[in-house]
C-alpha positions as CSV (number, residue, x, y, z in Angstrom):
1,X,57.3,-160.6,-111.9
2,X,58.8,-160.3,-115.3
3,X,61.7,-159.2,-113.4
4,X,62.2,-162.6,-112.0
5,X,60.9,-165.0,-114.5
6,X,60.6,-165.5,-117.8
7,X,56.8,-165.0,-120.3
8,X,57.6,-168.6,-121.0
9,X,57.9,-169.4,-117.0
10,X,54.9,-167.4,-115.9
11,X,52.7,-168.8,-118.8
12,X,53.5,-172.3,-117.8
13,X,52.6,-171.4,-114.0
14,X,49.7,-169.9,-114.6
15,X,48.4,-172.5,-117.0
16,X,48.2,-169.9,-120.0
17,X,49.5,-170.7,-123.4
18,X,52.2,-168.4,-124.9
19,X,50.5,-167.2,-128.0
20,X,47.4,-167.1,-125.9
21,X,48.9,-164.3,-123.6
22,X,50.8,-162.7,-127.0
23,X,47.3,-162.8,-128.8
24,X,45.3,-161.2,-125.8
25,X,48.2,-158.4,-125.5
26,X,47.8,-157.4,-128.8
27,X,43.9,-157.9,-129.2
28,X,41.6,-154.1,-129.3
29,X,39.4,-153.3,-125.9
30,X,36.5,-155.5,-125.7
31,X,33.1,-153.7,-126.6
32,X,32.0,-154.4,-122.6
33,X,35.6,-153.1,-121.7
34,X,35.0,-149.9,-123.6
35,X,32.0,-149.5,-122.2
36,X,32.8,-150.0,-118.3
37,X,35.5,-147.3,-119.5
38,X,32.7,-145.3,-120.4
39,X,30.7,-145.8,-117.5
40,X,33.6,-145.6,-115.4
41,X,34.3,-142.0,-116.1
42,X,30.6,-140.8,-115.9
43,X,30.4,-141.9,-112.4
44,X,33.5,-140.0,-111.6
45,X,31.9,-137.0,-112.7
46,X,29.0,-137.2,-111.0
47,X,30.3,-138.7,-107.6
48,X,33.1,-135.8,-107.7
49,X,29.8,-132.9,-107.8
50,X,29.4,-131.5,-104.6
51,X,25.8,-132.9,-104.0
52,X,25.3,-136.3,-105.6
53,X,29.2,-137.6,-104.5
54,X,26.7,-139.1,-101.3
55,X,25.0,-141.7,-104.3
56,X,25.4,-145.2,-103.5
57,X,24.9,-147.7,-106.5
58,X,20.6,-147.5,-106.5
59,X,20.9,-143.7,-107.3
60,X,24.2,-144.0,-109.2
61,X,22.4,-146.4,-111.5
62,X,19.4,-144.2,-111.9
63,X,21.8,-140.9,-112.7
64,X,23.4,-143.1,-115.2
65,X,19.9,-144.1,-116.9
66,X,18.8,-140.8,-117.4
67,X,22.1,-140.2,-119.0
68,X,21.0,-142.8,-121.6
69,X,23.9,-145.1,-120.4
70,X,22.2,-148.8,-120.1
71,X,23.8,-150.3,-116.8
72,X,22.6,-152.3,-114.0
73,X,22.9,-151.6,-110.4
74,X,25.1,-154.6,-110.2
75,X,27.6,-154.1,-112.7
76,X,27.6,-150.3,-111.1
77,X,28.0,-151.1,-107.8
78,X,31.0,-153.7,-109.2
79,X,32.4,-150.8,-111.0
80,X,32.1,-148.3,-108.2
81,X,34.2,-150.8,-105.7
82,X,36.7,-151.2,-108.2
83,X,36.9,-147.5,-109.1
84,X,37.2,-146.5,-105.4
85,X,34.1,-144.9,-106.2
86,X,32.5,-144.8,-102.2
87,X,29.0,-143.0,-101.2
88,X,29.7,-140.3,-98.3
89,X,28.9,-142.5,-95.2
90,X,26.3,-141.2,-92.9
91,X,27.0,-140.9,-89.8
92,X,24.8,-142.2,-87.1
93,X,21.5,-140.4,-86.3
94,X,21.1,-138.9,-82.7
95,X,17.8,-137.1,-82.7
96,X,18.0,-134.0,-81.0
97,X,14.2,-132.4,-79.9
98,X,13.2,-128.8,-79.5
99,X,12.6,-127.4,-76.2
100,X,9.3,-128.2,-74.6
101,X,6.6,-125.7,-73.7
102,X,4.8,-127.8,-70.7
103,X,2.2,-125.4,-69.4
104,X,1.1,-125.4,-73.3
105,X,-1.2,-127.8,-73.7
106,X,0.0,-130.3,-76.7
107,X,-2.5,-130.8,-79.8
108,X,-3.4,-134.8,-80.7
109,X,-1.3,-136.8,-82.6
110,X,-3.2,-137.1,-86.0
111,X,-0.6,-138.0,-87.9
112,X,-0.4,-141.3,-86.7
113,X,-4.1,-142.0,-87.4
114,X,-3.9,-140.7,-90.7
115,X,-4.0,-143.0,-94.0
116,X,-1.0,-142.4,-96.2
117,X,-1.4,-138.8,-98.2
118,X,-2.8,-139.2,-102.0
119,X,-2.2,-136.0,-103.1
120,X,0.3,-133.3,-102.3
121,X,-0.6,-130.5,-99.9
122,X,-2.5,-132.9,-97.2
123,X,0.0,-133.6,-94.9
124,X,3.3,-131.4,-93.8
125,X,5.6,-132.3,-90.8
126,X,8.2,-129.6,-89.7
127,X,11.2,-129.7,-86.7
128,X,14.1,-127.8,-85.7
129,X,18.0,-128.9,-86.0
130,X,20.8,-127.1,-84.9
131,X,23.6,-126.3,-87.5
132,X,27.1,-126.0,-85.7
133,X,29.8,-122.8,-86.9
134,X,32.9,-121.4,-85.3
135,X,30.6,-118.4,-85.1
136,X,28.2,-120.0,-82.9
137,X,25.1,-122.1,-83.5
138,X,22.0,-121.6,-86.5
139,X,18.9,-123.2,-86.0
140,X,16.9,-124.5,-89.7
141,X,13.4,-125.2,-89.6
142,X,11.4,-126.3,-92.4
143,X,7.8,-127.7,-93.6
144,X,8.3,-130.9,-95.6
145,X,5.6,-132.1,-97.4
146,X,4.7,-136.1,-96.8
147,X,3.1,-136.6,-100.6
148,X,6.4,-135.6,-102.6
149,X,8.7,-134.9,-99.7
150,X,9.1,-131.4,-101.2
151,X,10.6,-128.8,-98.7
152,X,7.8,-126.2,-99.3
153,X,9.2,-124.3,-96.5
154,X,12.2,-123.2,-94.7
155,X,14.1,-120.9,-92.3
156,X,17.3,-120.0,-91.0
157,X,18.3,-118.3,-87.7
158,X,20.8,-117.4,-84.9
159,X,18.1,-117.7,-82.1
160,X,15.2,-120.7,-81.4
161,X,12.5,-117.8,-81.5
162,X,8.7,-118.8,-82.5
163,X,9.2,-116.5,-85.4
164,X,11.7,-118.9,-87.2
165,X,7.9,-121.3,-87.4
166,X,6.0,-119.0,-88.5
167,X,8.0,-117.7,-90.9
168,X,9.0,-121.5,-92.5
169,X,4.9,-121.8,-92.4
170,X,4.4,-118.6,-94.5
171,X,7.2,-119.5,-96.7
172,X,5.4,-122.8,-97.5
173,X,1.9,-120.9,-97.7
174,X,3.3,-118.8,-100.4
175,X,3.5,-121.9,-102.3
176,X,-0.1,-122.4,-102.7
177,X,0.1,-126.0,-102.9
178,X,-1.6,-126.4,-99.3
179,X,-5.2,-125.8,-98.3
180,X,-7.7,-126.0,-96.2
181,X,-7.9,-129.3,-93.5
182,X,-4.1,-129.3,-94.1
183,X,-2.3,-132.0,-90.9
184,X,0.7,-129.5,-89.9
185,X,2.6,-132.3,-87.8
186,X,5.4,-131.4,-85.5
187,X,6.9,-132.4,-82.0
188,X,5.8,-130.4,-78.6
189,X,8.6,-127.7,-78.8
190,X,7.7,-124.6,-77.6
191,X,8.1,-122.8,-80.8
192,X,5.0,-124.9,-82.2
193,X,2.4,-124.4,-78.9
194,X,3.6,-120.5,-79.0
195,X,0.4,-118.5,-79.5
196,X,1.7,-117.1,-82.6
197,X,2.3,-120.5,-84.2
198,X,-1.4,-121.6,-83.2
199,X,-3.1,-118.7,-84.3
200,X,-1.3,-118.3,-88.2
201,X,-2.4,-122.1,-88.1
202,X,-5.6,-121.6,-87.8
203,X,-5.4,-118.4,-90.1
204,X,-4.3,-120.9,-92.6
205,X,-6.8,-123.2,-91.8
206,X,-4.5,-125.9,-90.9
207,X,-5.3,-128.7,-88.3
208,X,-2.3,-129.4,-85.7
209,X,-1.2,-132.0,-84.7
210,X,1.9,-133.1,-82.8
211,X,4.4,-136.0,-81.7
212,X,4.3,-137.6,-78.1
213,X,5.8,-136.6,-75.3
214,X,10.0,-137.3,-75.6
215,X,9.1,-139.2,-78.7
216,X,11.0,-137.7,-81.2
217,X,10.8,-140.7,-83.4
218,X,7.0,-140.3,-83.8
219,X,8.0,-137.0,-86.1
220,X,9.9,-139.6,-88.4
221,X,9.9,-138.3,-91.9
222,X,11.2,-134.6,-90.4
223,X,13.9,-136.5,-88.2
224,X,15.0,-138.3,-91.5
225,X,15.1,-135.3,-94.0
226,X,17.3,-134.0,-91.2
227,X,19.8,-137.1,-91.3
228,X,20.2,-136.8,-94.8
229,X,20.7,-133.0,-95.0
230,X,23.7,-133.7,-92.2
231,X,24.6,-136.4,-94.1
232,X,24.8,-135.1,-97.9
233,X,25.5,-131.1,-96.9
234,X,28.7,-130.7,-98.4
235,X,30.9,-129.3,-95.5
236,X,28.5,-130.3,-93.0
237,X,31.1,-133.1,-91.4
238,X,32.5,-130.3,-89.0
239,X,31.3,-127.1,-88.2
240,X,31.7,-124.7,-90.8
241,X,33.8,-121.5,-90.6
242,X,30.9,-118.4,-90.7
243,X,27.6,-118.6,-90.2
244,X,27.4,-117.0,-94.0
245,X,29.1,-120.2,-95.3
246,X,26.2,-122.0,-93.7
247,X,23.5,-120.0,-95.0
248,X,24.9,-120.6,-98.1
249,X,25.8,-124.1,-98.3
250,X,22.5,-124.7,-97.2
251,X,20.5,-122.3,-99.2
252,X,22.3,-124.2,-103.0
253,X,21.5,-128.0,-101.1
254,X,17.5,-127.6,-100.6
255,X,16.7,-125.4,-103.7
256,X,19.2,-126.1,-106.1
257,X,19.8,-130.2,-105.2
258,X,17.2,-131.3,-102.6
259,X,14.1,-130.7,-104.1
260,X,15.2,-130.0,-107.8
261,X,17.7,-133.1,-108.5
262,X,17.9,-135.4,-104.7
263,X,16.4,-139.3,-105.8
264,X,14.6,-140.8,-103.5
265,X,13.6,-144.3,-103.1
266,X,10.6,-144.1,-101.9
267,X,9.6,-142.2,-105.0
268,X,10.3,-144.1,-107.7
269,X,13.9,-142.6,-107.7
270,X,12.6,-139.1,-108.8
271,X,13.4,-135.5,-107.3
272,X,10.9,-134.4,-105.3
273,X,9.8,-131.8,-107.6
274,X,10.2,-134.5,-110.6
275,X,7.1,-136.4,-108.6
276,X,5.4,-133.7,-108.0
277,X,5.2,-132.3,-111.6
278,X,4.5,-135.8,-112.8
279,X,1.4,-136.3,-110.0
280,X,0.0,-133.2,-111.5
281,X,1.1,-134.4,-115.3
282,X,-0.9,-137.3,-115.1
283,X,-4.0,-135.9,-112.9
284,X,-4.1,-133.1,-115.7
285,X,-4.0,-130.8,-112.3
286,X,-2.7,-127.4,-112.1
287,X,-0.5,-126.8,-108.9
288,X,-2.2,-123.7,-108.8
């Protein structure tokens, strides 16, 4: 409005001395100002990466921390609305189920019986989602494990055969981390009461155990991992071009962000893998 008006003018309306305003012009960047500077262009850099542009405030804070940058999540999440710094919405979750096998007969629920998991191996839910491309559908399955919500396990395919479960469950075998008395907990699609599902279980020494009937919500934690994956894929907001783009793009999100660098609230605002090595840290435990 200096157009239009005069210092002296705009002082007076604004109930600011002259010298006041003159003083303040010519005074150095607060230390806090410097600072928010700072923290302002951290933030940019880490919401413009690929992966961790879906962190709202709680895991932008955290990022910041272990960057050795003191902050709270209140002055981030000030910061972040007025850098036009915005977490990449979710959009809402409409669970989709596998196909159901109904002259199989469906294993009991254990799962929902079952105390929380103390240690990592005890308990694994898996489930299917279908991953739209211009070149037609894939279908990812994995085996997520409920201690550290580590994907031990995972598999990508153009068809819904059994073999796309049994090959996620030998992937996460390979790990070593599961043994014996194992809950493998999934919903009633056909792929998991195939015979060929059933009897590597059981080879593994696994105990199965599986959702009710056309209640996908009872499979939860596998529903959710799904959510975010949609949610936080990058490119994952429309289908992508080639089915090779989507191998790809989801090959670098579960091993090189997911379970390596992904915070989660529920543990602590670590990696998956970051709780997992300090469970066995502190246990004096090999994973082995």
């Amino acid at each position: 409005m200096r157009d239009e008006y005069s210092i002296t003018e705009l002082c007076d309306a604004l109930e600011v001395s002259c010298s006041g305003y003159h003083a303040a012009r010519g005074r150095p960047p607060s230390a806090r100002t410097l600072a928010n500077r700072q923290l302002a262009e951290v933030m940019h850099e880490i919401h413009d990466h690929r992966h961790t542009r879906c962190y709202g405030s709680p895991r932008m804070t955290s990022e910041l921390r272990d960057l050795g940058l003191a902050c709270s999540e209140n002055r981030v999440a000030r910061l972040m609305r007025d850098e036009g710094i915005r977490a990449r919405p979710r959009k809402p979750f409409k669970p989709k189920t596998t196909r159901p096998d109904h002259a199989a007969r469906p294993s009991p629920n254990l799962l929902a019986q079952a105390p929380p998991p103390e240690a990592p191996g005890t308990q694994v839910v898996s489930d299917i989602t279908y991953i739209p491309t211009r070149e037609g559908w894939l279908y990812l399955v994995f085996v997520l494990d409920l201690f550290s919500r580590v994907v031990l396990g995972w598999k990508i395919s153009d068809s819904m055969h059994s073999e796309l479960v049994t090959d996620a469950i030998r992937s996460a075998d390979r790990t070593g981390l599961l043994r014996p008395g194992t809950i493998f907990h999934s919903d009633r699609g056909c792929q998991y009461t195939a015979s060929t599902t059933r009897t590597l279980l059981a080879q593994c020494e696994w105990i199965q155990s599986m959702s009710a009937a056309g209640y996908c919500y009872d499979n939860a934690f596998a529903e959710s991992a799904f959510a975010t994956l949609k949610a936080e894929l990058p490119g994952a907001d429309r289908p992508f071009d080639t089915k090779d783009q989507a191998r790809l793009a989801i090959f670098d999100y579960i091993e090189t962000f997911y379970n390596r660098r992904r915070r989660h609230s529920s543990l602590g605002m670590l990696s998956p893998l970051q709780f997992l090595n300090q469970h066995f840290q502190s246990n004096d435990v090999s994973p082995n």
